[in-house]
PDB file of N, CA, C and O in Angstrom:
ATOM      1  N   UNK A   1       0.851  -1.184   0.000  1.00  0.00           N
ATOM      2  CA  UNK A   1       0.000   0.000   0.000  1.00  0.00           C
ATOM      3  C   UNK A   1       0.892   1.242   0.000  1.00  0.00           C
ATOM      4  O   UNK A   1       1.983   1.330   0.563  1.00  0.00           O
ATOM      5  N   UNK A   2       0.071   2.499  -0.946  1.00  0.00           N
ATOM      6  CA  UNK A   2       1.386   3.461  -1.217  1.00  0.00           C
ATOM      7  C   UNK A   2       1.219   4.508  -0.221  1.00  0.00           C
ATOM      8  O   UNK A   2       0.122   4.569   0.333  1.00  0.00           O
ATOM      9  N   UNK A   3       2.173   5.387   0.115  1.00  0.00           N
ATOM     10  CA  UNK A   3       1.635   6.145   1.569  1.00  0.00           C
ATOM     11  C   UNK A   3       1.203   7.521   1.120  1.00  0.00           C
ATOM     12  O   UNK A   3       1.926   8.451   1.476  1.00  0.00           O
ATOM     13  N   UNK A   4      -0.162   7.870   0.193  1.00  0.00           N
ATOM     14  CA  UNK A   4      -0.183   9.416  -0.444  1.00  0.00           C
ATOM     15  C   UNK A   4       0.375  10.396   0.022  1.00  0.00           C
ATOM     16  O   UNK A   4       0.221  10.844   1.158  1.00  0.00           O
ATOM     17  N   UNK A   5       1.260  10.919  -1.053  1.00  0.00           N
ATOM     18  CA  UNK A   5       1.572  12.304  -1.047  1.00  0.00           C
ATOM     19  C   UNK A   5       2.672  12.368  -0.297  1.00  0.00           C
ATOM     20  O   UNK A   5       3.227  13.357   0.181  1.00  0.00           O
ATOM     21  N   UNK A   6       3.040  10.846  -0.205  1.00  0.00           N
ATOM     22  CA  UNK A   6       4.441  11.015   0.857  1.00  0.00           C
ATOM     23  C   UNK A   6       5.971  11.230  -0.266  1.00  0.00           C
ATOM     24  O   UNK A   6       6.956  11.795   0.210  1.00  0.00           O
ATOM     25  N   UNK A   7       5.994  10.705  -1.761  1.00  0.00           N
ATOM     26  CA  UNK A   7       7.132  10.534  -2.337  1.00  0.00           C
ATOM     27  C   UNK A   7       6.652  10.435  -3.553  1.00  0.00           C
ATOM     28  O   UNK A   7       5.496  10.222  -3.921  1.00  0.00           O
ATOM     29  N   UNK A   8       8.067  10.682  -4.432  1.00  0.00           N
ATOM     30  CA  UNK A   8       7.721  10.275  -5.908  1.00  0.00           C
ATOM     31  C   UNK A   8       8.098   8.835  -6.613  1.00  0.00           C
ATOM     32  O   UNK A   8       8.253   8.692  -7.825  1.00  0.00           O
ATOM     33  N   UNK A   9       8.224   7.732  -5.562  1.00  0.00           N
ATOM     34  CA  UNK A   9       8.509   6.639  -6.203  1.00  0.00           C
ATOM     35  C   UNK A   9       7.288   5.418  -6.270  1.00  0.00           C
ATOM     36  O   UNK A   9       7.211   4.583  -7.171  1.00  0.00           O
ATOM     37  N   UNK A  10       6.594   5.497  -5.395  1.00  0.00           N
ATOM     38  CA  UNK A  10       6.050   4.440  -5.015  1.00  0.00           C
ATOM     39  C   UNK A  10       4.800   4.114  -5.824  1.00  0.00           C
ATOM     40  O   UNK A  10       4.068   5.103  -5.860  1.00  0.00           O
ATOM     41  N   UNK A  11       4.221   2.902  -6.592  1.00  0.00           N
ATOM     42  CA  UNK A  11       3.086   2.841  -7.182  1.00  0.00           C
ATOM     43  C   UNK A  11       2.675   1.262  -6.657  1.00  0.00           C
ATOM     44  O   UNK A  11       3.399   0.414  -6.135  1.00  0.00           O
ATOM     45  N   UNK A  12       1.626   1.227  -6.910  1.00  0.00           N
ATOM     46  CA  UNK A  12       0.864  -0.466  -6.806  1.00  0.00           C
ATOM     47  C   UNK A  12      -0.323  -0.472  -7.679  1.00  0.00           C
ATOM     48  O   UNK A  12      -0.735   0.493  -8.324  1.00  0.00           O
ATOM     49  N   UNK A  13      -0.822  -1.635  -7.637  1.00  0.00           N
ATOM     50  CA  UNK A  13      -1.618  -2.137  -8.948  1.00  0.00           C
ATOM     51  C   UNK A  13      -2.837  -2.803  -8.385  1.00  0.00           C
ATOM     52  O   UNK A  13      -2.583  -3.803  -7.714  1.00  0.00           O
ATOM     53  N   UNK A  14      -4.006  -2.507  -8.494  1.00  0.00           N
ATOM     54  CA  UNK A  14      -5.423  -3.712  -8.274  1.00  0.00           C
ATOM     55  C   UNK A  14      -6.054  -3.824  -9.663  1.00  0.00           C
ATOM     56  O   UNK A  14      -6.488  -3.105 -10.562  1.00  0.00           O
ATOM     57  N   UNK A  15      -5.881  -5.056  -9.369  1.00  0.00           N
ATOM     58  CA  UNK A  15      -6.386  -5.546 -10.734  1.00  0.00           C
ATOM     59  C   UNK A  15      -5.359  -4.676 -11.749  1.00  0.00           C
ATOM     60  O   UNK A  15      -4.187  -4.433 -11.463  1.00  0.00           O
ATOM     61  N   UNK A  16      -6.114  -4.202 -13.144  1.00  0.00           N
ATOM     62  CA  UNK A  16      -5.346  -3.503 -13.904  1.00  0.00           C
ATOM     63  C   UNK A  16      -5.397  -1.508 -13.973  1.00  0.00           C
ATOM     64  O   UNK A  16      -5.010  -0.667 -14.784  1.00  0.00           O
ATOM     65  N   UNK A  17      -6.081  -1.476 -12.670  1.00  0.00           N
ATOM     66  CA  UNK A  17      -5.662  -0.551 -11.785  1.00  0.00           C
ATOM     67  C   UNK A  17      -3.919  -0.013 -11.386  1.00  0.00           C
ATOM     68  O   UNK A  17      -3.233  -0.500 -10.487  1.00  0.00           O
ATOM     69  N   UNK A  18      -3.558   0.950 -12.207  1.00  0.00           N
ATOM     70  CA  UNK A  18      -2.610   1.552 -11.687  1.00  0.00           C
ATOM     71  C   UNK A  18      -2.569   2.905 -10.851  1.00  0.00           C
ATOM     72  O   UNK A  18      -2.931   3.937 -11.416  1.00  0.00           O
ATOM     73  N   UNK A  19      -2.086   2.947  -9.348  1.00  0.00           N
ATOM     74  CA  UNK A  19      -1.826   4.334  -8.610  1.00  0.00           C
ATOM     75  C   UNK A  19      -0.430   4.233  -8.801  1.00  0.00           C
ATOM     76  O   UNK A  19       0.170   3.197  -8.517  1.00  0.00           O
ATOM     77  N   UNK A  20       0.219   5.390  -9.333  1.00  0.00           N
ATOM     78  CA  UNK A  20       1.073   6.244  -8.784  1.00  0.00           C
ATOM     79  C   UNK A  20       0.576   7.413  -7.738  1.00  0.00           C
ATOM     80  O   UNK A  20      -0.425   8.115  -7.597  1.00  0.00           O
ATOM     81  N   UNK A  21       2.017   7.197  -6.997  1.00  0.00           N
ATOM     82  CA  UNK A  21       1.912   8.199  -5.627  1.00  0.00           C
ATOM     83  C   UNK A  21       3.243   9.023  -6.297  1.00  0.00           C
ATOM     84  O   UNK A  21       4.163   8.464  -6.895  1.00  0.00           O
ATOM     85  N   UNK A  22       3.127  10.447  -6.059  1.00  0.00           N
ATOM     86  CA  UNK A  22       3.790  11.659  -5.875  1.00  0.00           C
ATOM     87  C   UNK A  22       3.137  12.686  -5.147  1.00  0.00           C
ATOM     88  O   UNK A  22       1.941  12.836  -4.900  1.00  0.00           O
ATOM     89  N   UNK A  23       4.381  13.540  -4.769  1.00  0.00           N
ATOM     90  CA  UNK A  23       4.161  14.396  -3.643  1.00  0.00           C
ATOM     91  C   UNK A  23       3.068  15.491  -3.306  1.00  0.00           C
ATOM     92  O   UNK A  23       2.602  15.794  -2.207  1.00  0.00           O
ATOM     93  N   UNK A  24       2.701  16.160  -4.963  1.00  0.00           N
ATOM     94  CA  UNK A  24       1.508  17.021  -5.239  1.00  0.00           C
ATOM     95  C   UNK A  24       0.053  16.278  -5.516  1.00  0.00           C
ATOM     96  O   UNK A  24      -1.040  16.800  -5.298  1.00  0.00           O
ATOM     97  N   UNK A  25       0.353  14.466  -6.235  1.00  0.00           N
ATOM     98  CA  UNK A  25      -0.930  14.114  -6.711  1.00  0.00           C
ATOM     99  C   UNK A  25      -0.738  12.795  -6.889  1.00  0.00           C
ATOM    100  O   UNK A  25       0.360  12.247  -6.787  1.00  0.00           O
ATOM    101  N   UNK A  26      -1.958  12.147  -7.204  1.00  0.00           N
ATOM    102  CA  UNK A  26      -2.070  10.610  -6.999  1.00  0.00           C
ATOM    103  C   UNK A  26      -2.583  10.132  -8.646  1.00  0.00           C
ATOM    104  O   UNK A  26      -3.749  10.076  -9.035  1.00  0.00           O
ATOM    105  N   UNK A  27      -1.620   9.890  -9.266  1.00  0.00           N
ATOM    106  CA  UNK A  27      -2.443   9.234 -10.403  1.00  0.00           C
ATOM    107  C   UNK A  27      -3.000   7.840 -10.578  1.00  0.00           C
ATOM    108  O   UNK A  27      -2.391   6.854 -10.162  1.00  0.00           O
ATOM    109  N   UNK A  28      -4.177   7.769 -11.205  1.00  0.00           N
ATOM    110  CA  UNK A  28      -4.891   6.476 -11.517  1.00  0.00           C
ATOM    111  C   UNK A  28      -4.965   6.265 -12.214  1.00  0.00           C
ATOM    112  O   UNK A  28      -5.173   7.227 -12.953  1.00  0.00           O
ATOM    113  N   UNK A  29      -4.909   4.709 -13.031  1.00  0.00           N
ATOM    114  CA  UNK A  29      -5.406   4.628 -14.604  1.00  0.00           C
ATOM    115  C   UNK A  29      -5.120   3.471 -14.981  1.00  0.00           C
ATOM    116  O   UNK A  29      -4.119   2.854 -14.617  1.00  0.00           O
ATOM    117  N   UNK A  30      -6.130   2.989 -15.889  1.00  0.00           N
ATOM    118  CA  UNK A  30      -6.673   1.501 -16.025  1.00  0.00           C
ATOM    119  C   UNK A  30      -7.821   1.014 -15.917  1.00  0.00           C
ATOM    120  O   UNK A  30      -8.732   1.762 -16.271  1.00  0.00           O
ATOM    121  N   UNK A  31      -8.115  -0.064 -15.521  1.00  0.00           N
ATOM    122  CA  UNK A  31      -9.820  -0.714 -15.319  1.00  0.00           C
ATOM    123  C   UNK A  31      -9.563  -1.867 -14.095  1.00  0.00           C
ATOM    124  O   UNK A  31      -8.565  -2.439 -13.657  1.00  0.00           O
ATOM    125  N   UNK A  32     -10.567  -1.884 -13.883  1.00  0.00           N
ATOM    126  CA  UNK A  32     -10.953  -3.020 -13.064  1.00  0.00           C
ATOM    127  C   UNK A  32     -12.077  -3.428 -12.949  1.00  0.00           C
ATOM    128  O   UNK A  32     -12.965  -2.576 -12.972  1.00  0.00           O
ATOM    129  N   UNK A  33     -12.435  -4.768 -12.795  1.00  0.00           N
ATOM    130  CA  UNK A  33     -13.521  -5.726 -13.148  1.00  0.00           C
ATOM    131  C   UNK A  33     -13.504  -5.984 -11.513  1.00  0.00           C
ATOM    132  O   UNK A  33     -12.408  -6.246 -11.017  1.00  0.00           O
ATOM    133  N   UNK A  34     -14.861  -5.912 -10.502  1.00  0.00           N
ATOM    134  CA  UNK A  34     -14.728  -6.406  -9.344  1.00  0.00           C
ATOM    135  C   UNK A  34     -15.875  -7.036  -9.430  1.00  0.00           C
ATOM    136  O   UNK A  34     -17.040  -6.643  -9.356  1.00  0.00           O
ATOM    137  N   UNK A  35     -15.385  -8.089  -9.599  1.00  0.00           N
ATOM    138  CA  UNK A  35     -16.521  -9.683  -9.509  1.00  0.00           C
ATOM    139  C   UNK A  35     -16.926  -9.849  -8.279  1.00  0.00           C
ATOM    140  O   UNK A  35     -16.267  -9.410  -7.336  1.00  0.00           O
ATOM    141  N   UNK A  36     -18.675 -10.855  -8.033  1.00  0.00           N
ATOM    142  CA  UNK A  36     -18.818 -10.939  -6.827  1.00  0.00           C
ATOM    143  C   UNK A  36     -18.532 -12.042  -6.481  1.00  0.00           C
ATOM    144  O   UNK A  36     -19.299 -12.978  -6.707  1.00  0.00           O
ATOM    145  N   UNK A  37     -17.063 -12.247  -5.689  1.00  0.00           N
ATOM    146  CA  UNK A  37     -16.337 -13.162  -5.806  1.00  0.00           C
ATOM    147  C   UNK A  37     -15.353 -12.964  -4.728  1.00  0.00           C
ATOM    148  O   UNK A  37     -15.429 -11.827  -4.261  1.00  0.00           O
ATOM    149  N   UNK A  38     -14.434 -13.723  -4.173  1.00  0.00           N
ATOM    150  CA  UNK A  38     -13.960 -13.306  -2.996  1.00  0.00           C
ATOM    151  C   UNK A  38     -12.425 -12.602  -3.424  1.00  0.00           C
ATOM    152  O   UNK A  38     -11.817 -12.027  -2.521  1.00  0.00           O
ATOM    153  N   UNK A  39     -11.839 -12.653  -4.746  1.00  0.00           N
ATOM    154  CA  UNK A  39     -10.821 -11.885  -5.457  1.00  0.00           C
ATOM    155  C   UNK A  39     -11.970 -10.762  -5.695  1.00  0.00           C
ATOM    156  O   UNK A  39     -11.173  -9.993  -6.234  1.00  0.00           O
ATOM    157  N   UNK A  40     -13.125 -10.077  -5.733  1.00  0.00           N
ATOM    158  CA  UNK A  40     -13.419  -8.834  -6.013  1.00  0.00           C
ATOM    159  C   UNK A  40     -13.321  -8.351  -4.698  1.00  0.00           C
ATOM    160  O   UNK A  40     -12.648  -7.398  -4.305  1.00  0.00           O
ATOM    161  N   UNK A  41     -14.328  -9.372  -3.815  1.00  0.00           N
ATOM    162  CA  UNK A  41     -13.626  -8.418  -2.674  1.00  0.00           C
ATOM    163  C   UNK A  41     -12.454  -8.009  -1.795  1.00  0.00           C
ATOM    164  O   UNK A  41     -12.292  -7.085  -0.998  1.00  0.00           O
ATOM    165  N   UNK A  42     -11.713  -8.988  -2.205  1.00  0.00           N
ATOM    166  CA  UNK A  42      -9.993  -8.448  -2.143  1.00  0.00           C
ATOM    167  C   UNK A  42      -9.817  -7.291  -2.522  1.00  0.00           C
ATOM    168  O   UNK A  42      -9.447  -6.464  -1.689  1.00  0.00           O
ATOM    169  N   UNK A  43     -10.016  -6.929  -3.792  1.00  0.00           N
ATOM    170  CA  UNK A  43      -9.566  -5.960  -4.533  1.00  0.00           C
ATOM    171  C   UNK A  43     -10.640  -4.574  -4.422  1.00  0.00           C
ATOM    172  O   UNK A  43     -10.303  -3.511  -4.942  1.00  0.00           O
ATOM    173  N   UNK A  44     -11.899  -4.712  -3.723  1.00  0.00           N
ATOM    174  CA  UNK A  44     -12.654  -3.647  -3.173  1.00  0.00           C
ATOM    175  C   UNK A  44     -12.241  -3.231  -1.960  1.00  0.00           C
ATOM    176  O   UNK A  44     -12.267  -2.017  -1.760  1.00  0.00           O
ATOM    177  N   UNK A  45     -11.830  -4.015  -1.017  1.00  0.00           N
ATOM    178  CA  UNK A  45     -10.881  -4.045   0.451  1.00  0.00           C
ATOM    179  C   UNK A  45      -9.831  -3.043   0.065  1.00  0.00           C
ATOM    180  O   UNK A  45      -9.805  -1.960   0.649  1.00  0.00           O
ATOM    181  N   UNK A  46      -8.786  -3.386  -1.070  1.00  0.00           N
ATOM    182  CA  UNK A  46      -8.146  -2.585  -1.352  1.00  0.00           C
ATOM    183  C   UNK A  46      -7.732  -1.214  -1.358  1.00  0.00           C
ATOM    184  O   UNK A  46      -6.937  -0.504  -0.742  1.00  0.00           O
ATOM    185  N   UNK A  47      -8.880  -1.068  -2.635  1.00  0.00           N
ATOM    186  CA  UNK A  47      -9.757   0.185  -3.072  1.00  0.00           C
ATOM    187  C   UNK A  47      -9.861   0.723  -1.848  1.00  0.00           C
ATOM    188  O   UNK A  47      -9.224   1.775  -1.793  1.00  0.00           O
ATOM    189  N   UNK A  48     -10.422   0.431  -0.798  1.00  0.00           N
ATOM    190  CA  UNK A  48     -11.433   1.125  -0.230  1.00  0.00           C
ATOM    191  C   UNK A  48     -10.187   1.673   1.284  1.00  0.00           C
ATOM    192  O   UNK A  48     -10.189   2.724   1.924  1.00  0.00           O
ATOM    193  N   UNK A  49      -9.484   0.739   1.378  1.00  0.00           N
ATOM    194  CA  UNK A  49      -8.069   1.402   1.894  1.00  0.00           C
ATOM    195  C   UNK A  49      -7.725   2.327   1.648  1.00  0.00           C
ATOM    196  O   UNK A  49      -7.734   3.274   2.434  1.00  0.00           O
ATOM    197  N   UNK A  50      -7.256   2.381   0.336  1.00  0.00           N
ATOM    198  CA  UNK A  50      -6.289   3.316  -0.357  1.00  0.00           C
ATOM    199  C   UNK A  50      -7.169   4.968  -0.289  1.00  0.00           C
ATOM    200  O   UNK A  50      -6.790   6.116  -0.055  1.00  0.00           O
ATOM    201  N   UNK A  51      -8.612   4.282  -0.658  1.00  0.00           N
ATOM    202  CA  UNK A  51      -9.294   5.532  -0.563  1.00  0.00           C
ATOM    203  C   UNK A  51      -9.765   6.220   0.839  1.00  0.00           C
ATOM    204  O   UNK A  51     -10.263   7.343   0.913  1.00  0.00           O
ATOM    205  N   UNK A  52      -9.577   5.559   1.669  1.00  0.00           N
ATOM    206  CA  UNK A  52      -9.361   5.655   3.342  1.00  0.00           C
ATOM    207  C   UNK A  52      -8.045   7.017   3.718  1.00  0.00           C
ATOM    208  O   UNK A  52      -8.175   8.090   4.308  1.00  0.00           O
ATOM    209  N   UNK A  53      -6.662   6.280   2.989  1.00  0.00           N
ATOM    210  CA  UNK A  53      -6.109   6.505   3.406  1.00  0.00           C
ATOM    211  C   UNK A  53      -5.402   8.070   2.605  1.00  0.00           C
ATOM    212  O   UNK A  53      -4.553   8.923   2.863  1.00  0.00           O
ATOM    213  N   UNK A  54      -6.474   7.712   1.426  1.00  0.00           N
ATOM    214  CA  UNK A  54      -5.911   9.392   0.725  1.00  0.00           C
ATOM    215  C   UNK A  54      -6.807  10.774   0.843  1.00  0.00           C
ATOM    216  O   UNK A  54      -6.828  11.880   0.305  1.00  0.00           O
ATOM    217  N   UNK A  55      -7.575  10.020   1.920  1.00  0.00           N
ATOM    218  CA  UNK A  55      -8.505  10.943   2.203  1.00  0.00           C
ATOM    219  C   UNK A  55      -8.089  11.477   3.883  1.00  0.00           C
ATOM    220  O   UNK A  55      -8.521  12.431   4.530  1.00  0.00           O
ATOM    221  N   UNK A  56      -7.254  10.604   4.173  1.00  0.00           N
ATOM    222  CA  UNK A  56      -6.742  11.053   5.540  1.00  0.00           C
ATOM    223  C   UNK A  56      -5.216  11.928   5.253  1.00  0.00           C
ATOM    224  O   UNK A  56      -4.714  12.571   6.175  1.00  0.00           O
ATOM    225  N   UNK A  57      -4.848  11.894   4.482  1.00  0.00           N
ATOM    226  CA  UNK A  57      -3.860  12.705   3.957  1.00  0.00           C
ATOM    227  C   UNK A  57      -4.218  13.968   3.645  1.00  0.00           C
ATOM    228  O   UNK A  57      -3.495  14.812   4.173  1.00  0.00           O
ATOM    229  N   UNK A  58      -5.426  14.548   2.703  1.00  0.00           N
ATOM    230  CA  UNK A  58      -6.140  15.300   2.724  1.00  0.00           C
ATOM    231  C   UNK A  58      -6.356  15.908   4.158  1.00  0.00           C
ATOM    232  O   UNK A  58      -6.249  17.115   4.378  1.00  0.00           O
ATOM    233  N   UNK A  59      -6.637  15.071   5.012  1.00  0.00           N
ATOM    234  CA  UNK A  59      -7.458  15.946   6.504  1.00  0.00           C
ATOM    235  C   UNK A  59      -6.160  16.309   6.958  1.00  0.00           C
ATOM    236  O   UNK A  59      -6.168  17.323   7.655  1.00  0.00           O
ATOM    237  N   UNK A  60      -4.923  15.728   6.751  1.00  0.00           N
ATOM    238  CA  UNK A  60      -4.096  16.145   7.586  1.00  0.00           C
ATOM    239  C   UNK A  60      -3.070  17.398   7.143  1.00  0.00           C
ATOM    240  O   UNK A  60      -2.385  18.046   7.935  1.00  0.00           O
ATOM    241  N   UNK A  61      -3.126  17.581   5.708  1.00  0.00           N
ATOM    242  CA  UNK A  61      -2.521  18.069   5.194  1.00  0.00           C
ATOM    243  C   UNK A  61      -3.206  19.683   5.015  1.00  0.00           C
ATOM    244  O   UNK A  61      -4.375  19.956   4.740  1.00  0.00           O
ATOM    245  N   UNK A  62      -2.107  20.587   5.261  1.00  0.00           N
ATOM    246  CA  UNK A  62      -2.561  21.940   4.684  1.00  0.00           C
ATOM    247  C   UNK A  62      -3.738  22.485   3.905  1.00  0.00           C
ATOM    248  O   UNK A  62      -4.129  21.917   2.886  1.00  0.00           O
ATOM    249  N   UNK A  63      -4.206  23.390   4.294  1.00  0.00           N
ATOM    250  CA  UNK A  63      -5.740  23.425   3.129  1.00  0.00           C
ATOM    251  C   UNK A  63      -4.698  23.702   1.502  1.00  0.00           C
ATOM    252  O   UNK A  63      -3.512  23.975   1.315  1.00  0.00           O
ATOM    253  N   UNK A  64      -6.019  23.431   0.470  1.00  0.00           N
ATOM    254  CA  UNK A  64      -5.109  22.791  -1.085  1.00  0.00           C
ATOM    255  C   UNK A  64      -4.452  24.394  -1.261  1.00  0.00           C
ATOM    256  O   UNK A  64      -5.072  25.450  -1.141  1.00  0.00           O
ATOM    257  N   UNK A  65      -3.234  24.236  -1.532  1.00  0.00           N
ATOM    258  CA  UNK A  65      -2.624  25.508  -1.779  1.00  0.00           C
ATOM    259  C   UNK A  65      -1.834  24.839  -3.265  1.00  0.00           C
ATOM    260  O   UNK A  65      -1.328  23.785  -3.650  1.00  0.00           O
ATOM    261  N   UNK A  66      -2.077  26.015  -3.685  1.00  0.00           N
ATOM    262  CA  UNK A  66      -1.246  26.549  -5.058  1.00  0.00           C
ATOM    263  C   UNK A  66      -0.126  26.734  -4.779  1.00  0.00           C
ATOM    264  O   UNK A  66       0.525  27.198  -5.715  1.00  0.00           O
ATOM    265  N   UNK A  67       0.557  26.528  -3.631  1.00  0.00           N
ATOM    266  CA  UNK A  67       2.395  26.470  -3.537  1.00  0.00           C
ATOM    267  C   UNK A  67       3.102  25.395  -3.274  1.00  0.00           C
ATOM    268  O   UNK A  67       4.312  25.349  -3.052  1.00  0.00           O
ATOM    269  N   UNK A  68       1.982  24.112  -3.314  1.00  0.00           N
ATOM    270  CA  UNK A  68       2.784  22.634  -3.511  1.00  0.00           C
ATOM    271  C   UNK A  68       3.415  22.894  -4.593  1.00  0.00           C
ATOM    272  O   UNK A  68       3.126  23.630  -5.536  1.00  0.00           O
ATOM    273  N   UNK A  69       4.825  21.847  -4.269  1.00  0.00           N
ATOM    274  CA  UNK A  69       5.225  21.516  -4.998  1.00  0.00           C
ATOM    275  C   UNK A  69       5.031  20.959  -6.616  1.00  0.00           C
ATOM    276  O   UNK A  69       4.115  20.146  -6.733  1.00  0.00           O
ATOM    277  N   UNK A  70       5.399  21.124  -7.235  1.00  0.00           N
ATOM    278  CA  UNK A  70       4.818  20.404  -8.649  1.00  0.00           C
ATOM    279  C   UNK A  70       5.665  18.931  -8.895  1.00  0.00           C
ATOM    280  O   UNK A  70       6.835  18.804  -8.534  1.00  0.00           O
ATOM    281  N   UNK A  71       5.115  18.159  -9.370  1.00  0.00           N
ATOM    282  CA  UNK A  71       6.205  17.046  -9.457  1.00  0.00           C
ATOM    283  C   UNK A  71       7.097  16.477 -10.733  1.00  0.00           C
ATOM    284  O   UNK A  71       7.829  15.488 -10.704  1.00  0.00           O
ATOM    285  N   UNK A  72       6.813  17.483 -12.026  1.00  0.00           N
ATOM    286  CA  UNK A  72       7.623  17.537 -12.640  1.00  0.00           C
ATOM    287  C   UNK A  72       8.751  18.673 -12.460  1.00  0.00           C
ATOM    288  O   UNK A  72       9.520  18.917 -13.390  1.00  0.00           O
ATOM    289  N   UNK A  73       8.840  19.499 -10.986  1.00  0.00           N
ATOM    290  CA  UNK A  73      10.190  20.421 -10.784  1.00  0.00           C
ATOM    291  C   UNK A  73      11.204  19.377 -10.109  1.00  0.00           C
ATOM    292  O   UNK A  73      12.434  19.426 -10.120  1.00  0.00           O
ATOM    293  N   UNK A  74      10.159  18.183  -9.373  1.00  0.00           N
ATOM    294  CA  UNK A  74      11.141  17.105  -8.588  1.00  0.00           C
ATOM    295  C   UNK A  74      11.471  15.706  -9.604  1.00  0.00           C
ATOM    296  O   UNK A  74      12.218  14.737  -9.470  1.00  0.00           O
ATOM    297  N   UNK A  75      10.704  16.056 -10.454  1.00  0.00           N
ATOM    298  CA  UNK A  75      11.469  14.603 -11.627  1.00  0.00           C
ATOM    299  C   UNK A  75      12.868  14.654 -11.490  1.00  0.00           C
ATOM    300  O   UNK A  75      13.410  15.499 -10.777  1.00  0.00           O
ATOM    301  N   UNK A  76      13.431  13.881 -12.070  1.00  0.00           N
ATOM    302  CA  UNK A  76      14.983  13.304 -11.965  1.00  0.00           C
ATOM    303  C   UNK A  76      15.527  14.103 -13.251  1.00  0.00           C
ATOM    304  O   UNK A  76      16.498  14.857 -13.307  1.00  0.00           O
ATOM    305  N   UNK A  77      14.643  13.734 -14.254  1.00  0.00           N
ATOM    306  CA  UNK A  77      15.269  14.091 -15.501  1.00  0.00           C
ATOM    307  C   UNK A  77      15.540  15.679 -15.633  1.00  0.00           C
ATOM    308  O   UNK A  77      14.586  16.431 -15.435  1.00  0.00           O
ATOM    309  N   UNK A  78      16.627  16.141 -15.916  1.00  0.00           N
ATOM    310  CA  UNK A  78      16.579  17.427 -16.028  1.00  0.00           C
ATOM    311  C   UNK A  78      16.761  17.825 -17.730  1.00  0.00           C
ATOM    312  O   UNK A  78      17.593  18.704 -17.956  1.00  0.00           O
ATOM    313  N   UNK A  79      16.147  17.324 -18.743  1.00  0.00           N
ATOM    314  CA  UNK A  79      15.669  18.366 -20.036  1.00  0.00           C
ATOM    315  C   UNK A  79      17.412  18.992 -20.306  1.00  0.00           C
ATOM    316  O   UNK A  79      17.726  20.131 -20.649  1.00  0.00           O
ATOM    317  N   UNK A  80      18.548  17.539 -19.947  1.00  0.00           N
ATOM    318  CA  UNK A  80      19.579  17.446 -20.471  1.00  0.00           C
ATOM    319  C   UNK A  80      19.598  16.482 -21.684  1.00  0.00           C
ATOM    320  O   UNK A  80      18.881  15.491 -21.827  1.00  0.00           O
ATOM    321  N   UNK A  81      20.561  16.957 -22.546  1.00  0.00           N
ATOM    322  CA  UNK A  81      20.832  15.896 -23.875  1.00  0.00           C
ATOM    323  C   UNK A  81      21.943  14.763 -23.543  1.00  0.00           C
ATOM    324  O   UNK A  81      23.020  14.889 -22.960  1.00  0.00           O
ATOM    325  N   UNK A  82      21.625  14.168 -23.835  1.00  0.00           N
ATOM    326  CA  UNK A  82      22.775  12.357 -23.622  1.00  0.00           C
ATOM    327  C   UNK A  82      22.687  12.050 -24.588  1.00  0.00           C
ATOM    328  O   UNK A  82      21.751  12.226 -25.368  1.00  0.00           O
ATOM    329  N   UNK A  83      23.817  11.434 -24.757  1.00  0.00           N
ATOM    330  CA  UNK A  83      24.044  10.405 -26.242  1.00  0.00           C
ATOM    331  C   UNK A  83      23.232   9.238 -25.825  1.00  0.00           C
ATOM    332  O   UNK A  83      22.981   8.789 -24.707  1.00  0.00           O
ATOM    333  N   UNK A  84      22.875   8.850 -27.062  1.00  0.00           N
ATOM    334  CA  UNK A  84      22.028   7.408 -27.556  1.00  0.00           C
ATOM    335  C   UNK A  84      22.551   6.551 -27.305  1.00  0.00           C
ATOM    336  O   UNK A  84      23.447   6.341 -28.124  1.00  0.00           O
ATOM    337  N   UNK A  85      22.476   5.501 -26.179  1.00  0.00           N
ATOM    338  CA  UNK A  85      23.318   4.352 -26.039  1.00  0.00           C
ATOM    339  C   UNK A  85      23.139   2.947 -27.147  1.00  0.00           C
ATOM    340  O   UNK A  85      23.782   1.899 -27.084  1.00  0.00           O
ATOM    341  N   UNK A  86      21.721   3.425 -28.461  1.00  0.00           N
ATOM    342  CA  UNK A  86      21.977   2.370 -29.314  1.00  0.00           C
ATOM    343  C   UNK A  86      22.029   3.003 -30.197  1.00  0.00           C
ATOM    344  O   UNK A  86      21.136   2.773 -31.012  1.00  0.00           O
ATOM    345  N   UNK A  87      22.587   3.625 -30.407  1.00  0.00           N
ATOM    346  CA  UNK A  87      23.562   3.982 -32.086  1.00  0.00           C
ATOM    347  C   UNK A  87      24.822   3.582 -31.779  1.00  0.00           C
ATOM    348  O   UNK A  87      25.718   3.666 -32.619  1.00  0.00           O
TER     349      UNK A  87
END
């Protein structure tokens, strides 16, 4: 489970559900099929964590300000040129 809004590395997967976690925002994206089945409710348990727990991040966190961080100023890559390692 990813800890919102704590870092820019961490992601996990339900079903074909992808979260990425970074520091300003939580991306989602994919599908998921939750059968009534005891793998759906695994994967609603999940869900329903994650959405627990990014909503407690929210309560704890600063009201939403426009001076978070952005998380492409903390990407790695810095919009330097490198040679092509296959040519």
């Amino acid at each position: 489970m990813i800890d919102p809004f704590a870092n820019n590395h961490q992601s996990m997967q339900i079903g074909e559900l992808v979260i990425e976690n970074q520091q300003d925002k939580i991306t989602i994206y994919g599908d998921i099929d939750l059968m009534l089945d005891a793998s759906g409710y695994q994967q609603a348990q999940q869900l329903h964590e994650l959405t627990t727990k990014i909503m407690q991040a929210f309560d704890k966190g600063a009201p939403y300000s426009s001076d978070a961080p952005e998380s492409k100023k903390n990407d790695d890559q810095q919009d330097k040129k490198i040679d092509n390692p296959f040519l």
